[in-house]
N, CA and C of each residue as an Amber inpcrd file, in Angstrom:
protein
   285
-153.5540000  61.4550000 119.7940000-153.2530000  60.7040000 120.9910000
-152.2450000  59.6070000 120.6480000-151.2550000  59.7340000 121.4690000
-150.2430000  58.9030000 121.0940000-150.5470000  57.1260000 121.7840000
-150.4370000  55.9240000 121.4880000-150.7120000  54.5230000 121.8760000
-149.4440000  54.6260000 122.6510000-149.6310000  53.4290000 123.6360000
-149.0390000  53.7160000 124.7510000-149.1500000  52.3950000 125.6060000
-148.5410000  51.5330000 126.2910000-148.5260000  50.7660000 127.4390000
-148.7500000  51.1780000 128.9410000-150.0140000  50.6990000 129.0380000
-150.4400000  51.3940000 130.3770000-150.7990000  50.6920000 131.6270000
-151.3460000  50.8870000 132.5050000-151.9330000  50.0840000 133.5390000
-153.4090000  50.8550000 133.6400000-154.3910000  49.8040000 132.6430000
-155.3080000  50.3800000 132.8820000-156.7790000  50.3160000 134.2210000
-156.6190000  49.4860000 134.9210000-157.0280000  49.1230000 136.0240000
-156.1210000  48.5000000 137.1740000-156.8200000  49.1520000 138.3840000
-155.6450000  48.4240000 139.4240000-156.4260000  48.5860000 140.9160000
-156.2530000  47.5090000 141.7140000-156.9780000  47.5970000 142.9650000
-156.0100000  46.8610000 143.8350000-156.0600000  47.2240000 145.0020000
-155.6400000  46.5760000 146.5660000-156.7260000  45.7650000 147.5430000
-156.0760000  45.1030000 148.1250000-157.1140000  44.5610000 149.1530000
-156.2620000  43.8230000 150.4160000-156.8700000  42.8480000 151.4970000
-156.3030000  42.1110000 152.0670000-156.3900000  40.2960000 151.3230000
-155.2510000  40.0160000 151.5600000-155.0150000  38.3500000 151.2360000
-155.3920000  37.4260000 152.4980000-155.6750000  35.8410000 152.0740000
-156.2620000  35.2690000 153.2930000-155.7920000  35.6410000 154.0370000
-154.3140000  35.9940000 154.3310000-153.7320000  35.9550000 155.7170000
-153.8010000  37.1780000 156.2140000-154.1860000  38.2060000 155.8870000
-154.0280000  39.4540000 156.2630000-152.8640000  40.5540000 155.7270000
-152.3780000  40.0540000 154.8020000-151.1530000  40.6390000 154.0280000
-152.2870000  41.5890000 152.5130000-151.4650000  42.7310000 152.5270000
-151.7710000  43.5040000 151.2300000-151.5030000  42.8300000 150.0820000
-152.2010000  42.7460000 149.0780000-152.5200000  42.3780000 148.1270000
-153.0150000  43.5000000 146.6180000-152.2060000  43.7870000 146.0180000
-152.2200000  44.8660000 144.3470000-152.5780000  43.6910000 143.3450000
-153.5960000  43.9090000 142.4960000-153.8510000  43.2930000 141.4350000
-154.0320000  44.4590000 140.2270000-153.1890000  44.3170000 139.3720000
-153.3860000  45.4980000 137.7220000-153.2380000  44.7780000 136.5920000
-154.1250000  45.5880000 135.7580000-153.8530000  44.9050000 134.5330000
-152.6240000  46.0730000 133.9140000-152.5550000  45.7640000 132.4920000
-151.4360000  46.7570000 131.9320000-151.7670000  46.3060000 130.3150000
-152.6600000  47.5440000 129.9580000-153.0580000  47.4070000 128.6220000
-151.5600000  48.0450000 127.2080000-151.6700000  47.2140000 126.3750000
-150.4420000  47.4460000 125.4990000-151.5000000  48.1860000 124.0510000
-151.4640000  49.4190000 124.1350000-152.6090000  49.6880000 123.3950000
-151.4730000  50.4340000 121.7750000-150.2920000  49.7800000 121.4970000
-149.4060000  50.0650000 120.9280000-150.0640000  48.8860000 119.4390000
-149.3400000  48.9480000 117.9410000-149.5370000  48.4000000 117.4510000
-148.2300000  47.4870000 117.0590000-147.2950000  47.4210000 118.3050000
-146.2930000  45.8060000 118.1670000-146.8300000  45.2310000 119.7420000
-145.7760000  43.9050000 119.8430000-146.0640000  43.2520000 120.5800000
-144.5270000  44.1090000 121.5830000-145.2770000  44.0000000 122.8440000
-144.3240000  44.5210000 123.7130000-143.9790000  44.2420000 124.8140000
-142.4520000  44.3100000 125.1840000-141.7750000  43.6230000 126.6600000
-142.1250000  44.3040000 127.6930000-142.8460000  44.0900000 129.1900000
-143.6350000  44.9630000 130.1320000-143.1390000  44.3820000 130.9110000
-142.2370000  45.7160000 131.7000000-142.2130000  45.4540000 133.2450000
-142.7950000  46.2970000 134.2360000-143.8150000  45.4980000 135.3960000
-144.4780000  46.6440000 136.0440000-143.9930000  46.2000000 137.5310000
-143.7230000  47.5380000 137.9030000-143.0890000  47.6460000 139.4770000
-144.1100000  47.9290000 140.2900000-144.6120000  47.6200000 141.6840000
-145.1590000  48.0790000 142.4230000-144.3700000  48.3340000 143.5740000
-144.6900000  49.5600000 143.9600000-143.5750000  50.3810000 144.8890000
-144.7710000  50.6980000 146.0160000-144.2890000  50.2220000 147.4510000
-145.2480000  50.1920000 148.3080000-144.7900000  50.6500000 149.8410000
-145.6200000  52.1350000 150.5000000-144.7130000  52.5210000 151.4670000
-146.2310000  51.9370000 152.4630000-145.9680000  51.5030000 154.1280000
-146.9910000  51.0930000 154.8090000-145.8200000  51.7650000 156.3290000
-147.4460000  52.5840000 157.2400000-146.4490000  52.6770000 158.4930000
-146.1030000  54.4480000 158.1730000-145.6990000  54.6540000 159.6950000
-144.6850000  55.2910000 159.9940000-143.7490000  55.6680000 161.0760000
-142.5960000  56.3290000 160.8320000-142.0090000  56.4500000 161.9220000
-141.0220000  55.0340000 162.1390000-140.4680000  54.3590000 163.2180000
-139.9960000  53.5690000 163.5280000-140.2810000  52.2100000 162.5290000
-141.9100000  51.7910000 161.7650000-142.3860000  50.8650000 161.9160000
-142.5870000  51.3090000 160.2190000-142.3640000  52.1370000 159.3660000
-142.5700000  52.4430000 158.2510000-141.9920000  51.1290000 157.2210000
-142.1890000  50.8750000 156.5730000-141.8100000  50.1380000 155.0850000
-141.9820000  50.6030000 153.9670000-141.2320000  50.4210000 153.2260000
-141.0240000  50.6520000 151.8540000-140.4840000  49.3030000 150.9890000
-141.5160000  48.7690000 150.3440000-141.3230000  47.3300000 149.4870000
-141.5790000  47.4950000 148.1700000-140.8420000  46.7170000 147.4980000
-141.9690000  46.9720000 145.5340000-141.2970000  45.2880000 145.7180000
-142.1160000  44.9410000 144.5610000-142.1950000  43.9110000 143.6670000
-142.4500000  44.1840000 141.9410000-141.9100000  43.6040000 140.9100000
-141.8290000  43.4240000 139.9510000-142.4530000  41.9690000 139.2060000
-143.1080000  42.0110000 137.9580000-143.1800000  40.9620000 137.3300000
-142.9210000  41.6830000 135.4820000-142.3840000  40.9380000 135.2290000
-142.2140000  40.9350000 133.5700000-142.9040000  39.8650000 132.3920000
-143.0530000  40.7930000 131.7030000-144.0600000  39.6190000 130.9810000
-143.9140000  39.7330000 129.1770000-144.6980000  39.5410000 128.1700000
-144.6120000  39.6580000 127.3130000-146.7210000  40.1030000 126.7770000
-146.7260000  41.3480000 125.9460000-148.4200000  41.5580000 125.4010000
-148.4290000  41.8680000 124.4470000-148.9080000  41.3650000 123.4340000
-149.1610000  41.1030000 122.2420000-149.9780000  42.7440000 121.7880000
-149.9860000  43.3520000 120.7670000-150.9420000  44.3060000 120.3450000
-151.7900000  44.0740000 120.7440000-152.2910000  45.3200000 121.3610000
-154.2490000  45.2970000 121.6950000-154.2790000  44.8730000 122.2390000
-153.3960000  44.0920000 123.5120000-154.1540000  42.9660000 124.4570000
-153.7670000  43.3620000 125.7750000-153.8060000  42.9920000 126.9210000
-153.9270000  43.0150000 128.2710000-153.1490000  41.9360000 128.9520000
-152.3150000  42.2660000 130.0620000-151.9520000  41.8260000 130.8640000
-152.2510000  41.5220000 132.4790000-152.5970000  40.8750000 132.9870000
-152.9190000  41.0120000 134.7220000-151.2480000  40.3740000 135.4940000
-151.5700000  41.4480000 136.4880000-150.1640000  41.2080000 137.4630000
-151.1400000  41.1060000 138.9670000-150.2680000  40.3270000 139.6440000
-150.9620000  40.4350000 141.6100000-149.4180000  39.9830000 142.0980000
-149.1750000  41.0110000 143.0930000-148.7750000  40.9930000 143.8960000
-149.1510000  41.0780000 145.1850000-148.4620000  40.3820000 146.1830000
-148.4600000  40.0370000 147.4750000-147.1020000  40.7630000 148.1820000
-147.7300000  41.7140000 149.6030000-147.0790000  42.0570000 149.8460000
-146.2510000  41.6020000 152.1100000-145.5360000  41.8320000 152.0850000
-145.0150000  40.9740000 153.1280000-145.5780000  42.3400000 154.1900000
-146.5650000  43.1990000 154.3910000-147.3330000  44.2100000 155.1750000
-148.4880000  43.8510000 155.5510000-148.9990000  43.7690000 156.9840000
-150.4170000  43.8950000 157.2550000-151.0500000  44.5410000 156.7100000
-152.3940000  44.5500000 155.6950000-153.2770000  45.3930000 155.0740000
-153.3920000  46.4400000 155.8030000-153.7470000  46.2830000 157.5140000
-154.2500000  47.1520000 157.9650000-153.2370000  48.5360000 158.2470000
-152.3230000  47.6680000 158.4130000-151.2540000  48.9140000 158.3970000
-151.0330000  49.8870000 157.0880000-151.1170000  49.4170000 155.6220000
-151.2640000  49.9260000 154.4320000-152.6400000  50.8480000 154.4600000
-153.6920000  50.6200000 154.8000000-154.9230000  51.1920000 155.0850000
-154.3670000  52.2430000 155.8440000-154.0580000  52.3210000 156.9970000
-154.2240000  53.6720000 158.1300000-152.6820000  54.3550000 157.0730000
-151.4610000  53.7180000 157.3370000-150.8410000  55.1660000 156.3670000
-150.1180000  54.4280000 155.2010000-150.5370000  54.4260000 153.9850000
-149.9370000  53.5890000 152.8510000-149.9170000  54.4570000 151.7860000
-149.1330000  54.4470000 150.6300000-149.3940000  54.7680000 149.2420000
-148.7200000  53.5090000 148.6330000-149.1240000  53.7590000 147.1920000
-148.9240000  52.7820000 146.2470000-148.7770000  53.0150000 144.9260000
-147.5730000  53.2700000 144.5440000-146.6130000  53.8690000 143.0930000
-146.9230000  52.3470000 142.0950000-147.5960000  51.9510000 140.8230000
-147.0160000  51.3550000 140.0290000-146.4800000  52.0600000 138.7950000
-145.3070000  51.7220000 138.1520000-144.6890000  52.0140000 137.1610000
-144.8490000  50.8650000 136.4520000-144.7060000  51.3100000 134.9850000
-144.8300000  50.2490000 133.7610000-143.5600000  50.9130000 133.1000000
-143.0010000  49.9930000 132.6080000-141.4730000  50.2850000 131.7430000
-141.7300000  49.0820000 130.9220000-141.7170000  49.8420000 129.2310000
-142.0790000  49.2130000 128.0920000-141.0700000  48.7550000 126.6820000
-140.4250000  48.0270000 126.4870000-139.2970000  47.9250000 125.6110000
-140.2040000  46.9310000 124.2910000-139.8630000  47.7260000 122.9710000
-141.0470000  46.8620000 121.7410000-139.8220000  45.8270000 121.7540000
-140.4880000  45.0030000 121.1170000-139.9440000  43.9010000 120.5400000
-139.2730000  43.9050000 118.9170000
């Protein structure tokens, strides 16, 4: 099994205001320390009223360790609920 930078947990919800909300971690299960960028790519809606948003954060994770990301998204939850998906990508450069 090859080590690898991953996102090993990840959940959605609504924020106080009623906006979608992604929280992931992104485990660096590699043995250097490594540069992590994780995208969340977010479609809500359809038809006329559809969206398509991502957000990004970059960070820095040490061997063996874990990262948490949350994003906030500018979509009513509820609209993500009735027709949504939710792509994250991790793109990993060692140090």
């Amino acid at each position: 099994m090859t080590a690898e930078v991953k996102v090993s947990e990840f959940d959605y919800g609504e924020s106080d205001d009623g906006k979608l909300r992604v929280t992931a971690t992104v485990r660096n299960e590699t043995d250097e320390p490594t540069t992590v960028t994780l995208i969340a790519n977010v479609t809500a809606g359809k038809g006329e009223k559809k969206q398509e948003l991502d957000r990004s954060e970059r960070f820095e994770i040490d061997d063996g360790s874990s990262a948490d990301a949350s994003f906030t998204f500018d979509v009513p939850y509820t609209r993500f609920e009735r027709n949504g998906s939710l792509d994250l990508e991790v793109h990993s450069e060692r140090q």
